[in-house]
C-alpha positions in Angstrom: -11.6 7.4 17.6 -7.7 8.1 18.2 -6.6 11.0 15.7 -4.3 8.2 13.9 -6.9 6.0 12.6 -8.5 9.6 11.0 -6.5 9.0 8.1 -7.6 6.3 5.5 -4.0 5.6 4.3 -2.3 4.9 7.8 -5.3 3.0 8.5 -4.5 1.0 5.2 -1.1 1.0 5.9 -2.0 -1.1 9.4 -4.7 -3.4 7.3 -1.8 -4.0 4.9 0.8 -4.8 8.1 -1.9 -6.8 9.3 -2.6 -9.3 6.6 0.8 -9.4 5.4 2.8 -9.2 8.7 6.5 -6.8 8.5 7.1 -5.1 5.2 9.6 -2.9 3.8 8.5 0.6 3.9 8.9 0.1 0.0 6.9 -2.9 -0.2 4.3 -0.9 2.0 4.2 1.9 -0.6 4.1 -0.1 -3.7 1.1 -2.2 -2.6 -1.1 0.8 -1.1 -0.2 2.5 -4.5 -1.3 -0.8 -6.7 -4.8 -0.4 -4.5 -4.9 3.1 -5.3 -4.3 2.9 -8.8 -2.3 6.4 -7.9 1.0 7.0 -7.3 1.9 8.2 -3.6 3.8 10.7 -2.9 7.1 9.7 -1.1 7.5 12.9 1.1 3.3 12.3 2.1 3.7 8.5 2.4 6.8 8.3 4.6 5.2 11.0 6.6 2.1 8.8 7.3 4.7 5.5 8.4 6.5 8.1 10.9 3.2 9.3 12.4 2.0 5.8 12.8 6.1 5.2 14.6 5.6 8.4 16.6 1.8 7.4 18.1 3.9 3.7 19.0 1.4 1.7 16.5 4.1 0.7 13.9 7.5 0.1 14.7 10.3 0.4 12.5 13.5 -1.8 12.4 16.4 -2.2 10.3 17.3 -5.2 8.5 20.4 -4.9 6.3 19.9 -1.4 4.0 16.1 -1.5 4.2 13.4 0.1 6.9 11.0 -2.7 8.0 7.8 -1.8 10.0 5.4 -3.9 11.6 2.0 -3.6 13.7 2.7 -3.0 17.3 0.3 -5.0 20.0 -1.1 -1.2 20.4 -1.5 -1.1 16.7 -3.1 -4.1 16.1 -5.7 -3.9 18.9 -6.7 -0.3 18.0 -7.3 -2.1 14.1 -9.1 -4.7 15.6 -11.6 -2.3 17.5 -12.1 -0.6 14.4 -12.8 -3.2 12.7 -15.1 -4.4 15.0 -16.6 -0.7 14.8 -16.9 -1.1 10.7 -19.0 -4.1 11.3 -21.0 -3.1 13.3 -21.8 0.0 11.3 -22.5 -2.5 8.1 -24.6 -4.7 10.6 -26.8 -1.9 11.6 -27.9 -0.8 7.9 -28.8 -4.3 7.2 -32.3 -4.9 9.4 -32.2 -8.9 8.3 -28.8 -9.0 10.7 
């Protein structure tokens, strides 16, 4: 597995751009933090958007005053393998599959 997908909230940040398409980076923050039931850091949490930007999963536009990001084709291919990976992992502890 790529280093980027090591860390459970990028790869939450890319199930979240996933379902729900571009978001602000706000939006992005206030949602993983509502699943949390924890407030984020912003200094940690921005960090995680960059590094996902840097590795060319998420890409980051502007749209009037506000940061939007959005899956990449990289970024969503590399989510659906591990998806793919997760099932499989479920399907193999189940012997009735």
């Amino acid at each position: 597995m790529s280093k980027w997908l090591q860390s459970g909230r990028r790869r939450d940040v890319c199930f979240l751009l996933v379902a729900d398409g571009p978001l602000r980076g706000q939006q992005l923050k206030s949602r993983l933090e509502a699943h949390y039931d924890d407030r984020l850091e912003p200094k940690s949490f921005y960090g995680s958007l960059s590094a996902l930007v840097d590795a060319g999963f998420v890409e980051k536009r502007t749209q009037g005053i506000h940061d939007v990001y959005a899956l990449t084709d990289a970024g969503e291919r590399r989510m659906r393998d591990h998806v793919a990976w997760v099932r499989e992992c479920v399907d193999a502890e189940d012997p009735t599959r």
